[in-house]
Chimera marker file (.cmm) of the C-alpha trace (Angstrom):
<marker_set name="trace">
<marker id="1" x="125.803" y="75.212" z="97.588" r="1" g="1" b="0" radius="0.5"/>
<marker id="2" x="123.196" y="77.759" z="97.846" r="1" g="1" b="0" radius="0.5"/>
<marker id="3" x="119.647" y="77.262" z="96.264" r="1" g="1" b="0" radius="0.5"/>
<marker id="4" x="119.049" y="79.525" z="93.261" r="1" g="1" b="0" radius="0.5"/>
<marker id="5" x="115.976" y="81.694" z="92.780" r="1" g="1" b="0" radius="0.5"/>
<marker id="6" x="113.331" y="81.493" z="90.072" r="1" g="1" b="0" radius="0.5"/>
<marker id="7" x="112.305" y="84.268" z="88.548" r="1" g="1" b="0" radius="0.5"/>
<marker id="8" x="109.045" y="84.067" z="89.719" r="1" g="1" b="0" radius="0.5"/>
<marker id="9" x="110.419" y="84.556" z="93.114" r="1" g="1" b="0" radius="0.5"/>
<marker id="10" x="111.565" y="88.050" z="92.919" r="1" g="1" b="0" radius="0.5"/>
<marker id="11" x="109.513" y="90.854" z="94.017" r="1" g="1" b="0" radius="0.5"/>
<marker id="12" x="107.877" y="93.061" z="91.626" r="1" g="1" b="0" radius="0.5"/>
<marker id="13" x="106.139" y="96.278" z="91.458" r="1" g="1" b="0" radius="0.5"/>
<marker id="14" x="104.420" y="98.610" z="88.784" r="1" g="1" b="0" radius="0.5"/>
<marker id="15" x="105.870" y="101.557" z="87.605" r="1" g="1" b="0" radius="0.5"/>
<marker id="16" x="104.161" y="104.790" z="88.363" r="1" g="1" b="0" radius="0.5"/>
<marker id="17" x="104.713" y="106.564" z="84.689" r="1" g="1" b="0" radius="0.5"/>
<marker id="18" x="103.752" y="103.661" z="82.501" r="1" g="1" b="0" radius="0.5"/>
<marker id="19" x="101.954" y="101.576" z="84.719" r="1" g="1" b="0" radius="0.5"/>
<marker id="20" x="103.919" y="98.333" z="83.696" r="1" g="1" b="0" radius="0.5"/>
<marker id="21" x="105.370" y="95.623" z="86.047" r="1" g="1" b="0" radius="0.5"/>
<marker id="22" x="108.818" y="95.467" z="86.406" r="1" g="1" b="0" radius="0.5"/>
<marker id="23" x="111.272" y="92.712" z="88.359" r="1" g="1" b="0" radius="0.5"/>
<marker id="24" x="113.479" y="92.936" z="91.484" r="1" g="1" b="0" radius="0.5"/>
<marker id="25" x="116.810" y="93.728" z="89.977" r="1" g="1" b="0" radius="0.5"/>
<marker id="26" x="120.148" y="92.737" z="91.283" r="1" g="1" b="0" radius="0.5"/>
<marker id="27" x="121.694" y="96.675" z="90.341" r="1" g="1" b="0" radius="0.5"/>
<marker id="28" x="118.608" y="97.645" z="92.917" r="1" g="1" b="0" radius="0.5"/>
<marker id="29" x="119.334" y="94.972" z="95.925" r="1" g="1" b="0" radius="0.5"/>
<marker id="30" x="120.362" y="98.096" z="98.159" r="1" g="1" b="0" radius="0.5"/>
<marker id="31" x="117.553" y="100.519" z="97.365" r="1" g="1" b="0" radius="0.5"/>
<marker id="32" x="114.549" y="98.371" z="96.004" r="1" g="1" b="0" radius="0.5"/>
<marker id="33" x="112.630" y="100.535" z="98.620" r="1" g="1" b="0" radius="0.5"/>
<marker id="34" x="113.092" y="103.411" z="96.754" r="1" g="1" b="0" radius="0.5"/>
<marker id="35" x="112.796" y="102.085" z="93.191" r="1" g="1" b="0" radius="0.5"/>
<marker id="36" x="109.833" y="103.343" z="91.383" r="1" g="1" b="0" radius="0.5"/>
<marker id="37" x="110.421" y="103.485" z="87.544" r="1" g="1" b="0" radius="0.5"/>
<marker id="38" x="111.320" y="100.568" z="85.352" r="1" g="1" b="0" radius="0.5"/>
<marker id="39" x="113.832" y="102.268" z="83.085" r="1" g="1" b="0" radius="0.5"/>
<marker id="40" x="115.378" y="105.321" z="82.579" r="1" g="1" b="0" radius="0.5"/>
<marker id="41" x="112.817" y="106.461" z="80.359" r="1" g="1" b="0" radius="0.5"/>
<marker id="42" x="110.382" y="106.591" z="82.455" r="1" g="1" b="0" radius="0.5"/>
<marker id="43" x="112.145" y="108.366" z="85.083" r="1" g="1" b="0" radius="0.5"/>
<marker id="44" x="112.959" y="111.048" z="82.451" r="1" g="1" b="0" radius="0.5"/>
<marker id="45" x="109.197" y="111.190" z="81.872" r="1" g="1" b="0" radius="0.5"/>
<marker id="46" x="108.524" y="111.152" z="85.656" r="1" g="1" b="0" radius="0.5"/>
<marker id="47" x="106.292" y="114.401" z="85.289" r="1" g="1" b="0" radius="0.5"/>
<marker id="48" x="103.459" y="112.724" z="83.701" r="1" g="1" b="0" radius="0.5"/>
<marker id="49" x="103.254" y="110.796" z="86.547" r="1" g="1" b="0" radius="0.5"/>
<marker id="50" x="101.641" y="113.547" z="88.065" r="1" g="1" b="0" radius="0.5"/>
<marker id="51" x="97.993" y="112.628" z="87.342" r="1" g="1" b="0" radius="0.5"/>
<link id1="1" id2="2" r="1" g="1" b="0" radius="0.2"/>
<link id1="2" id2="3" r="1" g="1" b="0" radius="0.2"/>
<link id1="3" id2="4" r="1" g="1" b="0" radius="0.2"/>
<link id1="4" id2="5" r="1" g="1" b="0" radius="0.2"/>
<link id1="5" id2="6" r="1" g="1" b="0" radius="0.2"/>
<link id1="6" id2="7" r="1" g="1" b="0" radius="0.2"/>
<link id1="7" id2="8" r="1" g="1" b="0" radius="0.2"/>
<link id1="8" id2="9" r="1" g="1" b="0" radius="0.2"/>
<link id1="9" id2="10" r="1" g="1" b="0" radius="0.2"/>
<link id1="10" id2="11" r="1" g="1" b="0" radius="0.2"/>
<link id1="11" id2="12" r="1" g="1" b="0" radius="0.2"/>
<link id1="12" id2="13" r="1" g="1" b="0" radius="0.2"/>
<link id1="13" id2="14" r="1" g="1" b="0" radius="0.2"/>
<link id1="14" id2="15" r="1" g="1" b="0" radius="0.2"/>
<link id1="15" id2="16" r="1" g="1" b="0" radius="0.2"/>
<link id1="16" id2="17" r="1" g="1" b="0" radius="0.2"/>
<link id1="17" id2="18" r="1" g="1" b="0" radius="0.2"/>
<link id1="18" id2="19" r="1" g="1" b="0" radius="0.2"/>
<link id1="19" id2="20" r="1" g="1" b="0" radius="0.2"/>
<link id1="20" id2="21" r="1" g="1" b="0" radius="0.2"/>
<link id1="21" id2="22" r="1" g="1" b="0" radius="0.2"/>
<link id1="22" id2="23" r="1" g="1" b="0" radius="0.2"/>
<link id1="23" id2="24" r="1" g="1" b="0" radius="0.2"/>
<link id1="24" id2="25" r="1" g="1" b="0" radius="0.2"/>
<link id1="25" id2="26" r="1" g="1" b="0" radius="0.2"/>
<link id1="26" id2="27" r="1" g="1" b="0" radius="0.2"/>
<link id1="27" id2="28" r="1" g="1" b="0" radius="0.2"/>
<link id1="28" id2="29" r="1" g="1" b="0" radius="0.2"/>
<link id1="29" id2="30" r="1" g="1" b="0" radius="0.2"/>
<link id1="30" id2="31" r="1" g="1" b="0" radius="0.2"/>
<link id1="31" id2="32" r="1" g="1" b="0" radius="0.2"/>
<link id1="32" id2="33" r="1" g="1" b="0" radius="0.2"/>
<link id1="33" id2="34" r="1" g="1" b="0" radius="0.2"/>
<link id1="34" id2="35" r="1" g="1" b="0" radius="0.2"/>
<link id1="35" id2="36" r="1" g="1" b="0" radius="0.2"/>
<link id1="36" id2="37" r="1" g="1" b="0" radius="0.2"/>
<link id1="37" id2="38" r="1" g="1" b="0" radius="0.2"/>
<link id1="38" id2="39" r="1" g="1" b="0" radius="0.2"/>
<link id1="39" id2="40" r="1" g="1" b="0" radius="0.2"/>
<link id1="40" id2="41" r="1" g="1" b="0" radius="0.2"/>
<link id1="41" id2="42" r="1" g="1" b="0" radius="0.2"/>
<link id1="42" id2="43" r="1" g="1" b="0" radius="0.2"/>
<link id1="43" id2="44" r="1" g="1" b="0" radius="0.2"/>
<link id1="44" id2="45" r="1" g="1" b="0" radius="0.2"/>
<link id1="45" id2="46" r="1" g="1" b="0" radius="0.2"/>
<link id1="46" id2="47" r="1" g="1" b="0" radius="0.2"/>
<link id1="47" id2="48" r="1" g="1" b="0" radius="0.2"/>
<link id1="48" id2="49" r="1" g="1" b="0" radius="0.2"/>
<link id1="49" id2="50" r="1" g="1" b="0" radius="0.2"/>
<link id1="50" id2="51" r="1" g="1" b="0" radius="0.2"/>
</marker_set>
């Protein structure tokens, strides 16, 4: 049986519109490399990331 993961354990990054952390997502396990909002939202509101 294989170990599970905390939560603690997942990468993490901050999100370049709002500036919050967000978690390593299982959905994102194939392009975490190019993840770079948290939410939908913010990637809708991506231009005022520009700054």
């Amino acid at each position: 049986m294989a170990k599970q993961r905390r939560k603690a354990d997942f990468p993490s990054k901050v999100c370049i519109v709002c500036g919050r952390p967000f978690q390593w997502r299982k959905k994102w396990a194939d392009c975490w490399q190019e993840v770079k909002y948290c939410s939908d939202r913010c990637r809708r509101r991506r231009s005022q990331a520009q700054s």
